[in-house]
N, C-alpha and C positions, 0 to 999 in steps of 0.2 A: 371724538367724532360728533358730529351735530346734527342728528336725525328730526331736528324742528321743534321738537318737545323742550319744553321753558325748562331751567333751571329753576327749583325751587322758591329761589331767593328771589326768584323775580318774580313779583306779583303780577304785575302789570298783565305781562305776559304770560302768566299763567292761569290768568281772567280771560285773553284773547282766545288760546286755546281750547279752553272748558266753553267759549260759546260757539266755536265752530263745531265742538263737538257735539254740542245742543243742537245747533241746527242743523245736523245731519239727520238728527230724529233716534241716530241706533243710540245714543248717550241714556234719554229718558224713556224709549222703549225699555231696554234694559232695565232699568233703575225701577219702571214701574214694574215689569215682570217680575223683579225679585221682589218686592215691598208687596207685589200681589199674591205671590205663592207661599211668602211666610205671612200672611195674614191667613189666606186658604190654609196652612201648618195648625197654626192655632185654633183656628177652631174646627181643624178636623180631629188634634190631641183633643181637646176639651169636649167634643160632643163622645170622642171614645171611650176617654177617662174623666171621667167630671168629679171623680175623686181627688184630684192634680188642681193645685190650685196655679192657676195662668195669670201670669201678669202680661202689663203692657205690650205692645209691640215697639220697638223703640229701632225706631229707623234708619239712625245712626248718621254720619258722615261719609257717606260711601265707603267707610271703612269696615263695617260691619253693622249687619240687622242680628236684632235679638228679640226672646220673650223668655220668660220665667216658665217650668213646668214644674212644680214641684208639689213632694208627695209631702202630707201633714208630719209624716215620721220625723222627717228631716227638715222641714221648715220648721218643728219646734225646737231643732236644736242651733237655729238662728242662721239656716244652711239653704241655700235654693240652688237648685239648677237651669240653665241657661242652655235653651239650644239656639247658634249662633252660626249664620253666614259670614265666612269670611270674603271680600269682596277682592280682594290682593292676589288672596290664593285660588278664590275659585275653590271654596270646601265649607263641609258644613262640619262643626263642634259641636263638644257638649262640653260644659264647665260645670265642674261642684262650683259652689262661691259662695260667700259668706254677705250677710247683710248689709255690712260695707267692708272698709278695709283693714279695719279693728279685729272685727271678727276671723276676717279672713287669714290675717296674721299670727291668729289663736291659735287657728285651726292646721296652719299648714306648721308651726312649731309643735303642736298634740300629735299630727299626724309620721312627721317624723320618723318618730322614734318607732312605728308601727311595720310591718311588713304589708304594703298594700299593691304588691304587683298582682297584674301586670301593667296595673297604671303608677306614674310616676307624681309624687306632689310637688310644685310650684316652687320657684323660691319667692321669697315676699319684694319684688323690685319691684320700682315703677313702671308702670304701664301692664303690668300683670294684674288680672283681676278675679283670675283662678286659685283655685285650690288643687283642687286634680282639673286637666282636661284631655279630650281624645277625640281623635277625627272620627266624626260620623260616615262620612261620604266626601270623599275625592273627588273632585269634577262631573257635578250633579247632573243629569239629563232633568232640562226644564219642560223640554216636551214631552215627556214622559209623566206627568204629575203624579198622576197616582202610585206609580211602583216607587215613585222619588218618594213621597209620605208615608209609601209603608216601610220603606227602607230607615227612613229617618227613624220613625216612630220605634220599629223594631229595635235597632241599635238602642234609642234615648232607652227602654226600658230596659233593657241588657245591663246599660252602665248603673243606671239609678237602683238596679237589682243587687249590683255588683257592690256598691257603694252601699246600700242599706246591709248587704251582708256583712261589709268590712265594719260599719257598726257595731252590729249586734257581737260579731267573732270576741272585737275587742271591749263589748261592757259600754261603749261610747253613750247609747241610749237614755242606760242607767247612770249614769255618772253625772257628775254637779253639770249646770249649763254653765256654758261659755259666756 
């Protein structure tokens, strides 16, 4: 069935569409509301917790926005966390992740052999770039902002609590780095 929408393969046409979509205005409405609320995310984590070292906003491909929040614990053991809009699903994550994909590959073979429910870890494929991840928020109220970043905030530190504990349980801390 042919609802108008380009197949992939055809660029052409799928330039034509991405500017009618533009020029309806709701394409980069959008685009900016999300680039504007996970910037207002960030530095409403960072003026909370300025403990949390924040990286970049990295704005992605419409495929997903991210920034880094992570606590010293765990970025000394070569590990960040990412809280990430997914733009596909309409949800927000949170990913363990390793410094690149070296690391991450360390981690999610160390992890393993571990009991870490109720979050599950990663296999090491492409296009994966987790370690553990887990939905923060399911289909976010953007008009809502502030209950939407205490919501976020709250979960992010739930899991990063959760994950410093599955450290500590297992010796991880103390142990050689990766």
């Amino acid at each position: 069935m042919d609802d108008g929408r380009p197949q992939p393969e055809n660029l052409q046409r799928s330039i034509e569409w991405y500017v009618q979509l533009v020029r309806s205005g709701e394409l980069p409405h959008a685009y900016r509301g999300i680039l504007s609320f996970m910037s207002a995310l960030k530095g409403y984590l960072e003026t909370q917790h300025p403990e949390y070292a924040s990286g970049s906003l990295y704005p992605g491909y419409m495929d997903m926005t991210c920034f880094s929040f992570t606590p010293e614990r765990l970025k000394s053991l070569k590990l960040k966390v990412a809280i990430v809009f997914l733009h596909d699903t309409m949800r927000f994550a949170i990913w363990l992740g390793g410094t690149n994909r070296g690391v991450r590959d360390a981690w999610i073979k160390r992890l393993s052999g571990f009991d870490t429910a109720p979050y599950a870890v990663s296999e090491p494929i492409p296009g994966v770039d987790s370690i553990v991840e887990v939905t923060l928020v399911d289909n976010p109220d953007f008009n809502d902002r502030k209950t939407l970043m205490r919501r976020i905030e709250s979960a992010s530190l739930r899991f990063i609590d959760d994950m410093t504990e599955l450290f500590c349980r297992e010796g991880l801390f103390s142990q050689e780095r990766i």
